[in-house]
C-alpha positions in Angstrom: -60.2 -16.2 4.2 -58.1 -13.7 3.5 -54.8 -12.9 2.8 -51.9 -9.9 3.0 -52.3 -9.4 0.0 -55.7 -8.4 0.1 -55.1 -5.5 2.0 -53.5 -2.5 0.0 -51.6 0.0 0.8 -54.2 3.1 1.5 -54.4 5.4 4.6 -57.7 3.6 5.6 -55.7 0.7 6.3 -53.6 2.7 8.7 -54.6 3.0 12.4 -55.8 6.6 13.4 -53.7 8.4 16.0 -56.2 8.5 18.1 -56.1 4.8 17.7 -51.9 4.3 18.8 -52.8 6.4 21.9 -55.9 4.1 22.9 -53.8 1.2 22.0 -50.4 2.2 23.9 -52.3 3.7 27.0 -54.1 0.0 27.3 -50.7 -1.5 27.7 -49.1 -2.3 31.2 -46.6 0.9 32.7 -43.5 -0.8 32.7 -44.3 -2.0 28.7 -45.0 1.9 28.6 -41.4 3.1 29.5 -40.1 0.2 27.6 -41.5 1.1 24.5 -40.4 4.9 25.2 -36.9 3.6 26.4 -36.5 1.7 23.1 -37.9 4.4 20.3 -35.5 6.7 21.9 -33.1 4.6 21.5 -33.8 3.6 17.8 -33.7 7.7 17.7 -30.5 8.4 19.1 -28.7 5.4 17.2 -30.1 6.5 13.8 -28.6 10.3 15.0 -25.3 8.8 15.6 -25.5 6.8 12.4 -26.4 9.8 10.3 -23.4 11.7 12.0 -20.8 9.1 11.5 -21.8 8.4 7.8 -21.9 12.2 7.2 -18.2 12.5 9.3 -16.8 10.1 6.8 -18.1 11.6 3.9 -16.2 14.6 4.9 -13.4 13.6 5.8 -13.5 11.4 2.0 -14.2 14.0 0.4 -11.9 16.1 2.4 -8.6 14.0 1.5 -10.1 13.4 -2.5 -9.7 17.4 -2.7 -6.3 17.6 -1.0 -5.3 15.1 -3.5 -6.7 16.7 -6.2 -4.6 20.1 -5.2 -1.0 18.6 -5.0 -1.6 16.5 -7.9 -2.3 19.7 -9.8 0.6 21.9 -7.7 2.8 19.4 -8.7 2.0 19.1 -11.9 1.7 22.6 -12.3 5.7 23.0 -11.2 6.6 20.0 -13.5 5.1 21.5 -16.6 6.4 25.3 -15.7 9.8 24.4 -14.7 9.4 26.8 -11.7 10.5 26.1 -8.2 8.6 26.1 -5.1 8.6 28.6 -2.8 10.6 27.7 0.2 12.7 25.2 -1.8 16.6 26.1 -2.4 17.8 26.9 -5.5 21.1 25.4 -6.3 23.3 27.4 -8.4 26.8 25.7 -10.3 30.0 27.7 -9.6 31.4 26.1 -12.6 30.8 27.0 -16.0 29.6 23.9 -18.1 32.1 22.4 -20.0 31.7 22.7 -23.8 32.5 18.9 -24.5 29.7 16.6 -23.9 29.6 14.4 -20.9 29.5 10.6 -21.9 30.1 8.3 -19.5 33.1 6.1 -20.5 32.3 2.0 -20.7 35.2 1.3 -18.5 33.8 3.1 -15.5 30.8 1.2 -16.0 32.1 -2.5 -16.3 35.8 -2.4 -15.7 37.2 -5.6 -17.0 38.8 -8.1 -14.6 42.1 -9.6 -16.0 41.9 -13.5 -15.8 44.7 -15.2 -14.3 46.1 -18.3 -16.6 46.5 -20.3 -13.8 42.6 -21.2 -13.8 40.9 -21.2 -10.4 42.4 -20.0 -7.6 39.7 -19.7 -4.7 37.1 -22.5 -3.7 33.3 -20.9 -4.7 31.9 -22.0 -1.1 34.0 -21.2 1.3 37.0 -18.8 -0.4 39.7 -20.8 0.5 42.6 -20.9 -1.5 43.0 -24.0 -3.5 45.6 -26.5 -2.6 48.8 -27.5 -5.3 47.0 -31.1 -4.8 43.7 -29.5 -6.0 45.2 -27.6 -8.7 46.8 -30.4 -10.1 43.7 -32.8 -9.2 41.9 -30.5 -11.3 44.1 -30.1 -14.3 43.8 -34.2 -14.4 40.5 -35.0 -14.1 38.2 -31.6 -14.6 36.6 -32.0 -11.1 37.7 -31.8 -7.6 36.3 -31.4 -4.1 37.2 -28.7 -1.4 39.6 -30.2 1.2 38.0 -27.4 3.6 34.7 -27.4 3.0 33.7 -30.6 0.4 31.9 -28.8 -2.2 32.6 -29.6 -5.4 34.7 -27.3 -8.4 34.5 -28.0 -11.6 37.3 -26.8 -14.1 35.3 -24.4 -16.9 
């Protein structure tokens, strides 16, 4: 008996041409314009495969070298200090000052004057706090909104 492995892989093995056309002229007519029908097919898909792998290779490789060209624009202006053409070039009017500009800390966190009288607003709803509350809170160190019921603790 034997096996596929037995057979190797030689052009004996291989039917002749003259062989296919025997073999495909014995078949039926309409299994003749099938088998045309579908190896034209197989053609024309493989086409359109090639073309669509080669358009996106293109168009890859297309956006990898546009991004490789502003990268290196820009880093070309970063490095130089120049300005791009087209882009305004802003000049000062004023001379610069010979003291140097610090900001000042108040600017930056102005301080907030606390009122003795503890709290004055309720944290949920911003109502003002009641005399009753106030004094409420002076006793006991907790009281709850008359407006909206959450609770204020006294810090």
């Amino acid at each position: 008996m034997s096996s596929i492995l037995d057979y190797s892989l030689e052009m004996e093995n291989f039917p002749t041409w003259t062989e296919i056309v025997e073999w495909f002229l014995a078949l039926p007519i309409h299994f003749q314009v099938l088998l045309v029908i579908g190896i034209f097919l197989i053609i024309a898909g493989s086409l359109v495969l090639v073309y669509y792998i080669l358009k996106g290779l293109f168009y890859l490789l297309k956006a990898v070298a546009k991004g490789l060209k502003k990268l290196f624009t820009n880093l070309y202006y970063a490095i130089s200090g120049k300005t791009r053409p087209g882009e305004p070039v802003y000049v000062s009017q004023y001379p610069p000052s010979s003291k140097s500009h610090q900001p000042s800390e108040q600017s930056l966190s102005p301080k907030i004057p606390r009122q003795s009288g503890g709290i004055q607003f309720c944290t949920e709803c911003g109502n003002k706090i009641t005399k009753k509350m106030q004094n409420k809170l002076n006793e006991t160190g907790v009281v709850y909104c008359v407006f909206c019921g959450s609770e204020i603790i006294k810090e």
